[in-house]
CHARMM internal coordinates of N, CA and C (Angstrom, degrees):
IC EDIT
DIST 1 N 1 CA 1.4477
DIST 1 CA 1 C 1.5287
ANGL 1 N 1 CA 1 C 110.80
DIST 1 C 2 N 1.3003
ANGL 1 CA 1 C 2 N 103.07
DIHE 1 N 1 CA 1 C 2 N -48.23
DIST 2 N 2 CA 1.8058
ANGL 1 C 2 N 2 CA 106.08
DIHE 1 CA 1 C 2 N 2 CA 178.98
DIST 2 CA 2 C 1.6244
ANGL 2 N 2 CA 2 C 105.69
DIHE 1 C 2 N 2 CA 2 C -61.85
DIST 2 C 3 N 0.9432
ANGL 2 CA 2 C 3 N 119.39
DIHE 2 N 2 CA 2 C 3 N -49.86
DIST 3 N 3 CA 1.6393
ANGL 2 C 3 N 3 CA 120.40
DIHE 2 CA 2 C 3 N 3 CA 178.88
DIST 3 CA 3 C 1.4286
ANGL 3 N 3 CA 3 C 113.27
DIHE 2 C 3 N 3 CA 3 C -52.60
DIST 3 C 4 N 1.1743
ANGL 3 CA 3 C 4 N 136.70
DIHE 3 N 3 CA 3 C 4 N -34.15
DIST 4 N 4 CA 1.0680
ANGL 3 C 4 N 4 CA 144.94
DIHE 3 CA 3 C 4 N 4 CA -157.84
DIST 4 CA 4 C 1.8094
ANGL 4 N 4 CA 4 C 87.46
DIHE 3 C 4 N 4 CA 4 C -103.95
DIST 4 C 5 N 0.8287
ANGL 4 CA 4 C 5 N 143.03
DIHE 4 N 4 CA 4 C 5 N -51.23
DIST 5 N 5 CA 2.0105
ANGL 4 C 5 N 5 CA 137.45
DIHE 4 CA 4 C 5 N 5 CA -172.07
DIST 5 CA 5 C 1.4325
ANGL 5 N 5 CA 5 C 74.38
DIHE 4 C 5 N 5 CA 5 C -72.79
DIST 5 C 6 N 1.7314
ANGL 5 CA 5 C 6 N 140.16
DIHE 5 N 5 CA 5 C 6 N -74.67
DIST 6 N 6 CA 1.6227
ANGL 5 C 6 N 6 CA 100.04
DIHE 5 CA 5 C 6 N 6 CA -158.91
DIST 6 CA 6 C 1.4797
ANGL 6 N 6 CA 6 C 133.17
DIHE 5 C 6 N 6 CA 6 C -71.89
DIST 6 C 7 N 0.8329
ANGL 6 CA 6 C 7 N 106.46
DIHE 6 N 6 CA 6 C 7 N -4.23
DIST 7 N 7 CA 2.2056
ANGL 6 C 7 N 7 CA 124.83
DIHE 6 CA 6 C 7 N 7 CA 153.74
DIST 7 CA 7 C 1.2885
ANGL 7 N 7 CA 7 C 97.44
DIHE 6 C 7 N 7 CA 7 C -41.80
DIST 7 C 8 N 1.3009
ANGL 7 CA 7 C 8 N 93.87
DIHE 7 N 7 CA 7 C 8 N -58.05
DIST 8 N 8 CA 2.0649
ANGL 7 C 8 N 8 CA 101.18
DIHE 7 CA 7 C 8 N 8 CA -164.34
DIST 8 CA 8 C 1.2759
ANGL 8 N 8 CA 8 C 111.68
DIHE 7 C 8 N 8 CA 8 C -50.73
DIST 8 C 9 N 1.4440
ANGL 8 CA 8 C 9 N 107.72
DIHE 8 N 8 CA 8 C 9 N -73.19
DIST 9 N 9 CA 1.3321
ANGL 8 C 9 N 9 CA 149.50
DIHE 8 CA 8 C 9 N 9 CA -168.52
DIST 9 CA 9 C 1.5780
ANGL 9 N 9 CA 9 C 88.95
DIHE 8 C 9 N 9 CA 9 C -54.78
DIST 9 C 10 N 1.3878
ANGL 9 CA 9 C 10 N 157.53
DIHE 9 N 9 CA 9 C 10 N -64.81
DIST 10 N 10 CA 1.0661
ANGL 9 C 10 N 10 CA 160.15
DIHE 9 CA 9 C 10 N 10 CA -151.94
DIST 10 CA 10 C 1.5322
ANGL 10 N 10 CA 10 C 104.50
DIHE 9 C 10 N 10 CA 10 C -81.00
DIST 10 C 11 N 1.7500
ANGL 10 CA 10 C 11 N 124.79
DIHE 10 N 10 CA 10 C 11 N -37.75
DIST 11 N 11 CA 1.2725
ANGL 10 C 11 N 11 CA 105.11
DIHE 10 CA 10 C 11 N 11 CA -166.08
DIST 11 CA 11 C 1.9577
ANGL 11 N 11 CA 11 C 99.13
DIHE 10 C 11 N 11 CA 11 C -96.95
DIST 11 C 12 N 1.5133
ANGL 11 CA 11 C 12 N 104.27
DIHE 11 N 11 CA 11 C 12 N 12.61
DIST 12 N 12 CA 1.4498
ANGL 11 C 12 N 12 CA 118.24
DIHE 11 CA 11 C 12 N 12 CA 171.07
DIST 12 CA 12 C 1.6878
ANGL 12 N 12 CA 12 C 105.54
DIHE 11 C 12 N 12 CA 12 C -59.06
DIST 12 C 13 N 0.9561
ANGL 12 CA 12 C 13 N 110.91
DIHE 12 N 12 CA 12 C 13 N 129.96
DIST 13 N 13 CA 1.9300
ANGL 12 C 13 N 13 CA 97.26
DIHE 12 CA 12 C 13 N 13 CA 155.61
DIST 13 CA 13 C 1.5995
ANGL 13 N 13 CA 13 C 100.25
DIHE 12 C 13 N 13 CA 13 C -100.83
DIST 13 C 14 N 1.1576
ANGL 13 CA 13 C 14 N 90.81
DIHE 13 N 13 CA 13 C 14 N 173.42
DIST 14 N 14 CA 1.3751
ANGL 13 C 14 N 14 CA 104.86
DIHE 13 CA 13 C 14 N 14 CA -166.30
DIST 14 CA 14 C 1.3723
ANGL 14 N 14 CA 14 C 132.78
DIHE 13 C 14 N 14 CA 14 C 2.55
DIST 14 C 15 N 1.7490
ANGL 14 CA 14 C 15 N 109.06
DIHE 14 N 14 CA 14 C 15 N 62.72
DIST 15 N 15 CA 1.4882
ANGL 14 C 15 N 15 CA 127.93
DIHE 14 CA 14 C 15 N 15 CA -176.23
DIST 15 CA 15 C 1.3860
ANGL 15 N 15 CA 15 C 100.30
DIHE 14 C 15 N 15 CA 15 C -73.92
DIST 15 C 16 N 1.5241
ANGL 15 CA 15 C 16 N 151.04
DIHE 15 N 15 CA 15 C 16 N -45.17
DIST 16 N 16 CA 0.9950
ANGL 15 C 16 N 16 CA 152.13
DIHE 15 CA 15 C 16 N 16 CA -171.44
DIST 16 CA 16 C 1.7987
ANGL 16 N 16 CA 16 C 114.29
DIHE 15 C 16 N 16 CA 16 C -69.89
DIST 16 C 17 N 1.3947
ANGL 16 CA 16 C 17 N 116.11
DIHE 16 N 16 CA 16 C 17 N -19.80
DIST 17 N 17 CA 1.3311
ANGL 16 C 17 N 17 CA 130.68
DIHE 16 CA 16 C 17 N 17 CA -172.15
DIST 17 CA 17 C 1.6290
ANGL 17 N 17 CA 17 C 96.11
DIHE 16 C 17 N 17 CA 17 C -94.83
DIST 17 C 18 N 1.1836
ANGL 17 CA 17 C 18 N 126.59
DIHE 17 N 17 CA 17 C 18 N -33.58
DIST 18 N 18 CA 1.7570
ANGL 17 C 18 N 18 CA 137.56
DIHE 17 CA 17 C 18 N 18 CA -152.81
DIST 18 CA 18 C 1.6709
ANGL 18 N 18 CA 18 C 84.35
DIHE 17 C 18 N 18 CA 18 C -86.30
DIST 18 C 19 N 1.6707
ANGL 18 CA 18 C 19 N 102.84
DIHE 18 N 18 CA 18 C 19 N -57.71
DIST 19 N 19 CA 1.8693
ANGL 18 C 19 N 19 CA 106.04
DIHE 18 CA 18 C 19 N 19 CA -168.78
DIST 19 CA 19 C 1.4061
ANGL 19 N 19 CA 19 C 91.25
DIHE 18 C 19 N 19 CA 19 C -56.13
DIST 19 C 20 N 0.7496
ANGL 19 CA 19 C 20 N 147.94
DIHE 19 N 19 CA 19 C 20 N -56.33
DIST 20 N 20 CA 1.6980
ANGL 19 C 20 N 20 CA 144.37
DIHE 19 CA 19 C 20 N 20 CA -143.57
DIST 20 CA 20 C 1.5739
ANGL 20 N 20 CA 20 C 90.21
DIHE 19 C 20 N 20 CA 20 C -70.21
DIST 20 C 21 N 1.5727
ANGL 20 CA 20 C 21 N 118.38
DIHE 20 N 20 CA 20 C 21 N -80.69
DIST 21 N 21 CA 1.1957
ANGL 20 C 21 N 21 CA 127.40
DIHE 20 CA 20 C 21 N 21 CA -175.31
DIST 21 CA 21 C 1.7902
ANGL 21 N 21 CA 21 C 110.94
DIHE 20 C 21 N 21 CA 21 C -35.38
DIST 21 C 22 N 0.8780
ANGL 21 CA 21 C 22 N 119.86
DIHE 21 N 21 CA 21 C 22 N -10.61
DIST 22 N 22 CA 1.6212
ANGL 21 C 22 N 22 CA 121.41
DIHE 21 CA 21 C 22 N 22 CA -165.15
DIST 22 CA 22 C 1.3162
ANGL 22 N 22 CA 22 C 87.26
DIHE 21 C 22 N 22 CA 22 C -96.62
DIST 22 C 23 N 1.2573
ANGL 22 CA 22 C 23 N 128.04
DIHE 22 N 22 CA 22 C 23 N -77.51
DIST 23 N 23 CA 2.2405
ANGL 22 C 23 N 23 CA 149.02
DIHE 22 CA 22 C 23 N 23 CA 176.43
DIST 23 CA 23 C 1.6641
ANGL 23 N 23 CA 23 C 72.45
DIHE 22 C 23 N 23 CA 23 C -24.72
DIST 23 C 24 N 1.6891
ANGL 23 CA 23 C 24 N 113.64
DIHE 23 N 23 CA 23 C 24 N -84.79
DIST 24 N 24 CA 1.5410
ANGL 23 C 24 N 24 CA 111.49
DIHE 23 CA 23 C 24 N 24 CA -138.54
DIST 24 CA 24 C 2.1756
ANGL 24 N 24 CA 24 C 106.09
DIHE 23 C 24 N 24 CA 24 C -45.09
DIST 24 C 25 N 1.2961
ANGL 24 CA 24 C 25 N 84.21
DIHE 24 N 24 CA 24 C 25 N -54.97
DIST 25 N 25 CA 1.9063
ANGL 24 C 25 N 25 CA 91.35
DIHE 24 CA 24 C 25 N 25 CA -178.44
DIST 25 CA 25 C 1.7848
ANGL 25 N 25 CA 25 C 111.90
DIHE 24 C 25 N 25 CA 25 C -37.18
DIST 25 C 26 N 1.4257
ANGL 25 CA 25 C 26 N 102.12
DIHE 25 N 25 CA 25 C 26 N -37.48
DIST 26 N 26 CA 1.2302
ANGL 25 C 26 N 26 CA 98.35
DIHE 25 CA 25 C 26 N 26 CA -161.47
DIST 26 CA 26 C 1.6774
ANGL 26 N 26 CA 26 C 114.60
DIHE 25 C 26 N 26 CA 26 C -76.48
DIST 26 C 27 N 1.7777
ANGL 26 CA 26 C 27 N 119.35
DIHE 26 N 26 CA 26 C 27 N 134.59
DIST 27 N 27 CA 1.4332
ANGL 26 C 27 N 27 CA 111.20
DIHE 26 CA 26 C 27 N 27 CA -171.03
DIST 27 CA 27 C 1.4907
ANGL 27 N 27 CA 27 C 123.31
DIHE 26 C 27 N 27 CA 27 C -74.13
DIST 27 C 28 N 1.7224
ANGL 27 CA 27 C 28 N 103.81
DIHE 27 N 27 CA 27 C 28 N -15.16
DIST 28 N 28 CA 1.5098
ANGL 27 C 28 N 28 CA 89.44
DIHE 27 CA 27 C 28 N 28 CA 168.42
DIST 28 CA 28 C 1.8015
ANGL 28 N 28 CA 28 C 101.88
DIHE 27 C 28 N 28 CA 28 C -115.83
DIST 28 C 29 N 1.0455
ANGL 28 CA 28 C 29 N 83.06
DIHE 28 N 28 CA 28 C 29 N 150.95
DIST 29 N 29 CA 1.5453
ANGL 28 C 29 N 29 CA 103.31
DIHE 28 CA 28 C 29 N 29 CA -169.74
DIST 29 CA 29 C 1.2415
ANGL 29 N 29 CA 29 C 147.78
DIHE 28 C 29 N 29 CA 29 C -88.51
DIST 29 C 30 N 1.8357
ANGL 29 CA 29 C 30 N 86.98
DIHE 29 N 29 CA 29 C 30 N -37.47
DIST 30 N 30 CA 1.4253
ANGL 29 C 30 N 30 CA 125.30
DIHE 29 CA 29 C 30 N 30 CA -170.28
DIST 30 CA 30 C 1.5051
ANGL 30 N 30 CA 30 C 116.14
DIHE 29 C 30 N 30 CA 30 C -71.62
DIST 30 C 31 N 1.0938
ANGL 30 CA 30 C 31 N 119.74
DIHE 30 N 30 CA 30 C 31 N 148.13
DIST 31 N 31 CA 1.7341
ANGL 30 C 31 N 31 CA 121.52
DIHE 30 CA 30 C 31 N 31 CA 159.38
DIST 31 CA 31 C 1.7510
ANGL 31 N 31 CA 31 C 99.40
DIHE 30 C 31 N 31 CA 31 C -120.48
DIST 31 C 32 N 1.3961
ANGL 31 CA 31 C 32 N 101.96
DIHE 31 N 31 CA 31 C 32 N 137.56
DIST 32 N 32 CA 1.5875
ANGL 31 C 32 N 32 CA 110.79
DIHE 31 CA 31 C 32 N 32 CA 163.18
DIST 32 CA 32 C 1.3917
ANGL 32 N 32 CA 32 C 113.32
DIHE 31 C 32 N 32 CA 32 C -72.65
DIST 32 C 33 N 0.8916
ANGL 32 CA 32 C 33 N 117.46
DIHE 32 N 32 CA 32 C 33 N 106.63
DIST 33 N 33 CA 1.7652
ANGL 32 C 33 N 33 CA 116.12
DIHE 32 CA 32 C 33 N 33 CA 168.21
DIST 33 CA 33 C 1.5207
ANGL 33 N 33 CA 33 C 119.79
DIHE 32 C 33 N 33 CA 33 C -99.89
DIST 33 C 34 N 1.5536
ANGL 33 CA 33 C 34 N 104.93
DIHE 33 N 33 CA 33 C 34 N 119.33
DIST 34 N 34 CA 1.4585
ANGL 33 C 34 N 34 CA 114.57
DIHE 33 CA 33 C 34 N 34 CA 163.21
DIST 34 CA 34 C 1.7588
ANGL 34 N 34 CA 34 C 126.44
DIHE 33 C 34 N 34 CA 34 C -90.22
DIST 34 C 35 N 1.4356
ANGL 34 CA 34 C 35 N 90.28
DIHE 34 N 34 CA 34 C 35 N 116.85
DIST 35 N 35 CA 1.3743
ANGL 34 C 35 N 35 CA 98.08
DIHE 34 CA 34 C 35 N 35 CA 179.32
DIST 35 CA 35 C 1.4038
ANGL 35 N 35 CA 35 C 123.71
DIHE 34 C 35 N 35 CA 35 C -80.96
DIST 35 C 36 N 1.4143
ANGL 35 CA 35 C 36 N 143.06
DIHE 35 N 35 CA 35 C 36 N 154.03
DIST 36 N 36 CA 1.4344
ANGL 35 C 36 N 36 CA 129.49
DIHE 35 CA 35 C 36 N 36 CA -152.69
DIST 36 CA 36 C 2.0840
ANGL 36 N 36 CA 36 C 80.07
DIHE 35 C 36 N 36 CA 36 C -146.29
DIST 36 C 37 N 1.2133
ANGL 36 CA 36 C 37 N 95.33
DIHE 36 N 36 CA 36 C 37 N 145.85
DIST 37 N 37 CA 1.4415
ANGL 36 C 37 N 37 CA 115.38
DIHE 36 CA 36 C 37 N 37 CA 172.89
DIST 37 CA 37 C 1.2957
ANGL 37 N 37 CA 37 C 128.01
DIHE 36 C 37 N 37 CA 37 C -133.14
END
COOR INIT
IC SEED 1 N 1 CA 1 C
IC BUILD
């Protein structure tokens, strides 16, 4: 399965510029994070 998403992901151009641009557009932003101790 992993071999096959970095196939994907590799014959993508600028997949790392697209993810960003997608996060940045979006109005909420936030993730809740649970911390564990």
């Amino acid at each position: 399965m992993l071999s096959i998403e970095n196939e994907f992901i590799s014959t993508m151009e600028n997949f790392n510029g697209k993810v960003i641009d997608k996060f940045a557009a979006k109005k909420e932003r936030r993730i809740e994070l649970t911390y564990k101790k």
